[in-house]
TORMIBA-320132 format. One record per atom (N, C-alpha, C): z negated, y, x negated; residue number from 1; chain; atom name. Coordinates in pm, 1 decimal, always signed. Layout:
N
[node [Z,Y,X],NUM,'A','CA']
...
//
This chain:
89
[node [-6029.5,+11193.5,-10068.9],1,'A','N']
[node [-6147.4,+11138.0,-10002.5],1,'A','CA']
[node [-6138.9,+11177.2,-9855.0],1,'A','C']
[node [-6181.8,+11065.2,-9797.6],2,'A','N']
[node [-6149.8,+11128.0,-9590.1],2,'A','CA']
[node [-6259.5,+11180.5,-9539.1],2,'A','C']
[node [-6268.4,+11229.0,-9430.1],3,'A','N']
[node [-6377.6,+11373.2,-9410.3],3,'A','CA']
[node [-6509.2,+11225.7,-9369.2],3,'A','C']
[node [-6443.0,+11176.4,-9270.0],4,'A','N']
[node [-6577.4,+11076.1,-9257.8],4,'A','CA']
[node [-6708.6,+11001.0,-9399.8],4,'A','C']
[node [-6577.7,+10966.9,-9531.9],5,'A','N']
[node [-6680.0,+10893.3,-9612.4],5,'A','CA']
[node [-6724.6,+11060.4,-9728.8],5,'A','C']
[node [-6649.6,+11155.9,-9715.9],6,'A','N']
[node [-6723.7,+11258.8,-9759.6],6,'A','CA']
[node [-6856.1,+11311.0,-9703.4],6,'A','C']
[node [-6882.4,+11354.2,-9567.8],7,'A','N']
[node [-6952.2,+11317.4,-9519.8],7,'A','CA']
[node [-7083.0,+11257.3,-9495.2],7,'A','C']
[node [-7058.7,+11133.7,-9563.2],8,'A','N']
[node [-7157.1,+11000.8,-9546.0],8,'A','CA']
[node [-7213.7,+11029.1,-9710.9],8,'A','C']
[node [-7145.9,+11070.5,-9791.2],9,'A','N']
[node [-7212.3,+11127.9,-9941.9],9,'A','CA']
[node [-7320.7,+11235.6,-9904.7],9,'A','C']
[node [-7230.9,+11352.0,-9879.1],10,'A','N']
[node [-7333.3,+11463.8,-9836.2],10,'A','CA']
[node [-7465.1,+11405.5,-9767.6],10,'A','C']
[node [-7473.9,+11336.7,-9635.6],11,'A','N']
[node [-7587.4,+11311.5,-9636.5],11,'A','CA']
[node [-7670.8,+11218.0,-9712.5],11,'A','C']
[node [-7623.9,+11117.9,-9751.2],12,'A','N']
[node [-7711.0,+11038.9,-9902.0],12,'A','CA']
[node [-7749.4,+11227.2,-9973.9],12,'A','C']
[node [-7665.9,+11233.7,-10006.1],13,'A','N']
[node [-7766.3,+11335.7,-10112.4],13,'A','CA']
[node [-7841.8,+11423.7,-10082.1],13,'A','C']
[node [-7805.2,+11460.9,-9909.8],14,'A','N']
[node [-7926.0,+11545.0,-9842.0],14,'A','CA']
[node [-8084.7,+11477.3,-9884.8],14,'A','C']
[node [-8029.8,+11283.9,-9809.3],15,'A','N']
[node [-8188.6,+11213.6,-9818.3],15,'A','CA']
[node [-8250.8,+11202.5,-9986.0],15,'A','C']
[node [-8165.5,+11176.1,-10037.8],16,'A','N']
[node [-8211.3,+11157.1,-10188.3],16,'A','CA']
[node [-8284.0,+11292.4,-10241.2],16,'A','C']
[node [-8193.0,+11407.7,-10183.5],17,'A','N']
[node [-8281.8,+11542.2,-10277.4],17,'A','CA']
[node [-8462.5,+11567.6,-10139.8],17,'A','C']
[node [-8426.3,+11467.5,-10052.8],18,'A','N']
[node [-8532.7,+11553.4,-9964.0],18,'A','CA']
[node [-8663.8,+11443.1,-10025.2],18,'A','C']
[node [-8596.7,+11291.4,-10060.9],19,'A','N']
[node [-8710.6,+11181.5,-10128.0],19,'A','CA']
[node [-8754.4,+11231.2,-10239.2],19,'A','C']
[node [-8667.0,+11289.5,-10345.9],20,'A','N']
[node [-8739.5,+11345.2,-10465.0],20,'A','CA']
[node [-8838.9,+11475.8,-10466.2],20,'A','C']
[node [-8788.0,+11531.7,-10348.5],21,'A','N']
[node [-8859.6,+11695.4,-10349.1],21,'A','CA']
[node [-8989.4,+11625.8,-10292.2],21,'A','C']
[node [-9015.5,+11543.1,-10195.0],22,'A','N']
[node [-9148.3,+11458.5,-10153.4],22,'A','CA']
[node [-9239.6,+11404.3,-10290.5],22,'A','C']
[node [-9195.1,+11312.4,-10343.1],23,'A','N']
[node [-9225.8,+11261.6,-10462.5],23,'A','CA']
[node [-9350.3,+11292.8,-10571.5],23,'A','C']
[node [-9346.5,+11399.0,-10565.6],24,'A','N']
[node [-9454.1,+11443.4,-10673.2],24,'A','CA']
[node [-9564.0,+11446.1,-10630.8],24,'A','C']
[node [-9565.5,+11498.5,-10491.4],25,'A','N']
[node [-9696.5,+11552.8,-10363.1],25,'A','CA']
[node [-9746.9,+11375.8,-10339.1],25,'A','C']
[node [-9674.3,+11273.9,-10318.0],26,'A','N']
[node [-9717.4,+11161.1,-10263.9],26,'A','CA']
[node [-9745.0,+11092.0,-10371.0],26,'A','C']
[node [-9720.2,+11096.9,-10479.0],27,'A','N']
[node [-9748.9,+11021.4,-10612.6],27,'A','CA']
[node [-9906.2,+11068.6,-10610.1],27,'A','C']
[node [-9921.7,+11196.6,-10601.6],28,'A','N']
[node [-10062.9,+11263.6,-10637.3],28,'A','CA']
[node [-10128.0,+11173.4,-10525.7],28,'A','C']
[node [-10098.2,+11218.9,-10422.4],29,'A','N']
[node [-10183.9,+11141.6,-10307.2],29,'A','CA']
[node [-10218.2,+11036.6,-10334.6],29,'A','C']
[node [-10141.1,+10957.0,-10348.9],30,'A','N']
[node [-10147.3,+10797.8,-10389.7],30,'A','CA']
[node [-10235.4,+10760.3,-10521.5],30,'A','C']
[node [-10226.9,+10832.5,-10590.9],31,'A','N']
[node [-10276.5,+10845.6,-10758.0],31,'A','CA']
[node [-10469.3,+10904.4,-10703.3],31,'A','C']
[node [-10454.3,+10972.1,-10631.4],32,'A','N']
[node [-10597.4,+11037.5,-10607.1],32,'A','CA']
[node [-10668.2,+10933.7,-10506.5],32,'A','C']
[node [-10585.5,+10853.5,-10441.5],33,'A','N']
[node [-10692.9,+10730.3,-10350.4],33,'A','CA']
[node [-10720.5,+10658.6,-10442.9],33,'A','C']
[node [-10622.8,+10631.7,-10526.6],34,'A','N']
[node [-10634.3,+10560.0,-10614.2],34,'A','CA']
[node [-10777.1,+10566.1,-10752.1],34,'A','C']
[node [-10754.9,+10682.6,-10777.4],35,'A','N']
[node [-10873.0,+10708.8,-10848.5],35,'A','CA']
[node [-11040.7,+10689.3,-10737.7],35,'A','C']
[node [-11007.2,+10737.0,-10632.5],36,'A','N']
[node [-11149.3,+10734.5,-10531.1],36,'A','CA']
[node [-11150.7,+10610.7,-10515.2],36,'A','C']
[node [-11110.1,+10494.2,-10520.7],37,'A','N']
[node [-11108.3,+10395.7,-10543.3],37,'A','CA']
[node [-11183.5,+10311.7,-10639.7],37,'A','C']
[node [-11116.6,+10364.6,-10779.1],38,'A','N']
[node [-11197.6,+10303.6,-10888.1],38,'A','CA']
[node [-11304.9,+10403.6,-10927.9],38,'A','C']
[node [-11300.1,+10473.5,-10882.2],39,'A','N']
[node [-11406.4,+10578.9,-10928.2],39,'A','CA']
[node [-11406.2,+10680.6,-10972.8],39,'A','C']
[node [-11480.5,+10820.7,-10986.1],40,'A','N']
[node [-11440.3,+10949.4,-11010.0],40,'A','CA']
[node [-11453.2,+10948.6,-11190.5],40,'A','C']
[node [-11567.9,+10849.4,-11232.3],41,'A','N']
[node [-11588.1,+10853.3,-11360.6],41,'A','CA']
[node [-11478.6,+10799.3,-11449.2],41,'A','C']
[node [-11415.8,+10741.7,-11393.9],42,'A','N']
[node [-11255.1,+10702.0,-11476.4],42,'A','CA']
[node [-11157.4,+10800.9,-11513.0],42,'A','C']
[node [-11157.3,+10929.1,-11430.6],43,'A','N']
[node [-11035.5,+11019.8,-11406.7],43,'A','CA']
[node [-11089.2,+11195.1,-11420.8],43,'A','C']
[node [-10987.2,+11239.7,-11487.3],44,'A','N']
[node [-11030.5,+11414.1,-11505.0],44,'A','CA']
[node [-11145.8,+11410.4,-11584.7],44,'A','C']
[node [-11274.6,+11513.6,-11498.9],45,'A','N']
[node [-11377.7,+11550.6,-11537.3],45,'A','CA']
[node [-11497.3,+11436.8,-11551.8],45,'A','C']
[node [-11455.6,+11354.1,-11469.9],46,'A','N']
[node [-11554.3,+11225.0,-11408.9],46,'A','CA']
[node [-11658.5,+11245.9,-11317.2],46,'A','C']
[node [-11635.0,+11335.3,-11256.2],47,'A','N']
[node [-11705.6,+11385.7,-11088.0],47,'A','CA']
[node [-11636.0,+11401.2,-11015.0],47,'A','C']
[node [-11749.3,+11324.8,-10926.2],48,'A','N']
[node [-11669.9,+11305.7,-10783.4],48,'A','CA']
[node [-11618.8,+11471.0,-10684.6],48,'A','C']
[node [-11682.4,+11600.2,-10795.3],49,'A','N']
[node [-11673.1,+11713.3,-10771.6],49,'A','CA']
[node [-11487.1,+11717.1,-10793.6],49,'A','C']
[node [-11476.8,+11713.3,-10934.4],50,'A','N']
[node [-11360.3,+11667.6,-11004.2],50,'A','CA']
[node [-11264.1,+11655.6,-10949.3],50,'A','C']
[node [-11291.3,+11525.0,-10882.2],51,'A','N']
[node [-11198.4,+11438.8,-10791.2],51,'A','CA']
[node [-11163.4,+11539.9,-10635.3],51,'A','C']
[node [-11244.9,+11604.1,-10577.5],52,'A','N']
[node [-11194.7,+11689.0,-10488.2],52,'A','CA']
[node [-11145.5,+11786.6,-10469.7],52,'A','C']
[node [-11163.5,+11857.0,-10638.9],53,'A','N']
[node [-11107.8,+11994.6,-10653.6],53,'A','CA']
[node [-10976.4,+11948.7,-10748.2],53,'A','C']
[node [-10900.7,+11845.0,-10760.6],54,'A','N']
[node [-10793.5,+11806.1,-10770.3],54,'A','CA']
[node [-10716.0,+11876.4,-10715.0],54,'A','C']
[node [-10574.9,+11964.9,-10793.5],55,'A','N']
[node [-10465.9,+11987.5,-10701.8],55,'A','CA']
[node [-10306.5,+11918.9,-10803.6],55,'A','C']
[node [-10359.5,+11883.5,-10893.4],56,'A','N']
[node [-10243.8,+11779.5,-10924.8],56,'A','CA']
[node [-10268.2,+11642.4,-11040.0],56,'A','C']
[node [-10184.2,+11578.5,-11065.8],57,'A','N']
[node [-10189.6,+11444.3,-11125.9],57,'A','CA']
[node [-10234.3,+11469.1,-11262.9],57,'A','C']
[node [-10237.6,+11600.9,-11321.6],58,'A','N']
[node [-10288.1,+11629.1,-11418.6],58,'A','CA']
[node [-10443.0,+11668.4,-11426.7],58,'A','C']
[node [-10484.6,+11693.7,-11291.1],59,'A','N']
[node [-10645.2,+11679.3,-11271.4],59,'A','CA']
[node [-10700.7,+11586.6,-11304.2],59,'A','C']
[node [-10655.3,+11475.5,-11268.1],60,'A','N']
[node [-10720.1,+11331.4,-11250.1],60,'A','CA']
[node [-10666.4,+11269.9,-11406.3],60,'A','C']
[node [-10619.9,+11305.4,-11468.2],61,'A','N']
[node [-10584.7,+11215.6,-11597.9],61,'A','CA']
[node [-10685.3,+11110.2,-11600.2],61,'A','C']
[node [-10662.0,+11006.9,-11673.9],62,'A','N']
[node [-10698.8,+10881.0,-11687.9],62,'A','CA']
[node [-10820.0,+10911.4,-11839.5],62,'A','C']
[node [-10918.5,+10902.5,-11808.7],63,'A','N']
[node [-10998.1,+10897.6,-11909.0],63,'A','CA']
[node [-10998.9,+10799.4,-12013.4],63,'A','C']
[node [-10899.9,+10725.5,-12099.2],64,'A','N']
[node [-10841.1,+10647.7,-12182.5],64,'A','CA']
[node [-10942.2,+10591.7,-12302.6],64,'A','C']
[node [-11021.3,+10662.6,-12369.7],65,'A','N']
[node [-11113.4,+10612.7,-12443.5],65,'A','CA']
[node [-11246.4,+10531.7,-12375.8],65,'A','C']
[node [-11313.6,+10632.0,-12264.8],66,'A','N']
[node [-11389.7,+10586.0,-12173.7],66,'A','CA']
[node [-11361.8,+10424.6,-12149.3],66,'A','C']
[node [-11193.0,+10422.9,-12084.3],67,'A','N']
[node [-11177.4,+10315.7,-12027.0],67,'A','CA']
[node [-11172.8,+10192.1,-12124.7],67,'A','C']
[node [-11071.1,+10243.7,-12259.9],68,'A','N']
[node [-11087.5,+10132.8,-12355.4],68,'A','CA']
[node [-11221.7,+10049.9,-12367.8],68,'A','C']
[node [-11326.1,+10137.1,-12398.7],69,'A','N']
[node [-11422.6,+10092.1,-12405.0],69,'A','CA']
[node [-11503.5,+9986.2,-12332.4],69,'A','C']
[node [-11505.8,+10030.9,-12228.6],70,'A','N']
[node [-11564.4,+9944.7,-12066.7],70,'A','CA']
[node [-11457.0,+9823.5,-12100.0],70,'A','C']
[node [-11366.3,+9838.3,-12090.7],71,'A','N']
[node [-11272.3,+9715.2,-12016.8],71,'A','CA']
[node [-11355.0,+9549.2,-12114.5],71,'A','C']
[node [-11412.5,+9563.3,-12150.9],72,'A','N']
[node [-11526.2,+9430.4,-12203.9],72,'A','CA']
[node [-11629.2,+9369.7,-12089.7],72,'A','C']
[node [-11670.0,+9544.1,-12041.9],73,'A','N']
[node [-11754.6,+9487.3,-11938.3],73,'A','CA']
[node [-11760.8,+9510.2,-11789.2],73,'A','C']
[node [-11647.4,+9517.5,-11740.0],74,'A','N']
[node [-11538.8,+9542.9,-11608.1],74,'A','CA']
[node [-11532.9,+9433.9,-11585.2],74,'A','C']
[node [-11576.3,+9415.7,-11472.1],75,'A','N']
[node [-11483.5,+9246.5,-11371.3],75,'A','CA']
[node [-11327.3,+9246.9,-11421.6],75,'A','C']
[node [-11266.6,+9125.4,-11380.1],76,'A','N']
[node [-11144.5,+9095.1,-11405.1],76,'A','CA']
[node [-11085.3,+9190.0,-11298.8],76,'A','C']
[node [-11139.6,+9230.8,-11135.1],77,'A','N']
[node [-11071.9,+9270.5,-11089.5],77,'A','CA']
[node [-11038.8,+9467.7,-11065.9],77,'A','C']
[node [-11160.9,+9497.0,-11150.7],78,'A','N']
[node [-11190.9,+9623.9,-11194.8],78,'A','CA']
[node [-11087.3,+9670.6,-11385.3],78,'A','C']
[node [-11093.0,+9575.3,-11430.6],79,'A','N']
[node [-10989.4,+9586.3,-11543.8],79,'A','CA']
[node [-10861.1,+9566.0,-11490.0],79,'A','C']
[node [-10796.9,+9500.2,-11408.9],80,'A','N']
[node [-10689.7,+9513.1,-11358.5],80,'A','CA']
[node [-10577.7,+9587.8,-11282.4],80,'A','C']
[node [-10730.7,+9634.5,-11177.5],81,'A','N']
[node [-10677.4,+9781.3,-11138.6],81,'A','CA']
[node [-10663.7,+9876.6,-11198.7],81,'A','C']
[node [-10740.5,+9930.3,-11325.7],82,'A','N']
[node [-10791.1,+10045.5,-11362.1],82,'A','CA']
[node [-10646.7,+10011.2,-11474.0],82,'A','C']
[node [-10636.7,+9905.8,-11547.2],83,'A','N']
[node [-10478.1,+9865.3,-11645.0],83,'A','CA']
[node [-10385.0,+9906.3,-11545.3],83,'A','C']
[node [-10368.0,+9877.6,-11418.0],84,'A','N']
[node [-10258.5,+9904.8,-11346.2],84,'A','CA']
[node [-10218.6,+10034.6,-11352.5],84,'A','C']
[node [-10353.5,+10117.8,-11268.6],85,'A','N']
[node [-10323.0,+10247.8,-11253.3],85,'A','CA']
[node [-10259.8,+10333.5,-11391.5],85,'A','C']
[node [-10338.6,+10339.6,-11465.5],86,'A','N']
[node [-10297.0,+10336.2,-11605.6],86,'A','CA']
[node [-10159.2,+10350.6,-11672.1],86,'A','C']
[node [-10106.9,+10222.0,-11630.3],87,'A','N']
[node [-10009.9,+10208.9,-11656.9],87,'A','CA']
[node [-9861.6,+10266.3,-11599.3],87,'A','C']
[node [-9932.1,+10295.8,-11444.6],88,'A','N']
[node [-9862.9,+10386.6,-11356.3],88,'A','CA']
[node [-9857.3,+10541.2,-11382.6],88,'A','C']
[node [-9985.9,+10592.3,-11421.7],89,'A','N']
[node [-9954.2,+10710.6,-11511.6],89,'A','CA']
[node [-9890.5,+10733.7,-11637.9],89,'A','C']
//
């Protein structure tokens, strides 16, 4: 292998280990607008207390029975999101 395309590996795997070590922290982020979004009563405890004393994706779990339930009487565009997110967890 020549020093140049060795090299050009090492840094791919610099960026790749520095995207995954990011990853978990921005999923949460993303996952927690996400919940302030549809609402605190969907996720974790179902307070908006809940929702701020969040420090990971396991705070906010998806309240799954709650949601089964509702999704009858959810707008189309409130069942969609809330299936999405869902489904993203």
């Amino acid at each position: 292998m020549n020093l140049p395309l060795r090299q050009e590996l090492y840094d791919q795997l610099a960026r790749e280990d520095a995207h995954f070590s990011r990853a978990p922290q921005a999923f949460f982020e993303a996952w927690k607008r996400g919940a302030e979004i549809a609402g605190a009563e969907w996720f974790g405890d179902g307070t908006r207390e809940g929702l701020q004393r969040a420090k990971s994706k396991w705070d906010l779990r998806p309240k799954l029975l709650l949601l089964n339930d509702a999704l009858g009487v959810l707008s189309s565009g409130q069942r969609m999101f809330l299936s999405a997110m869902v489904s993203f967890y």
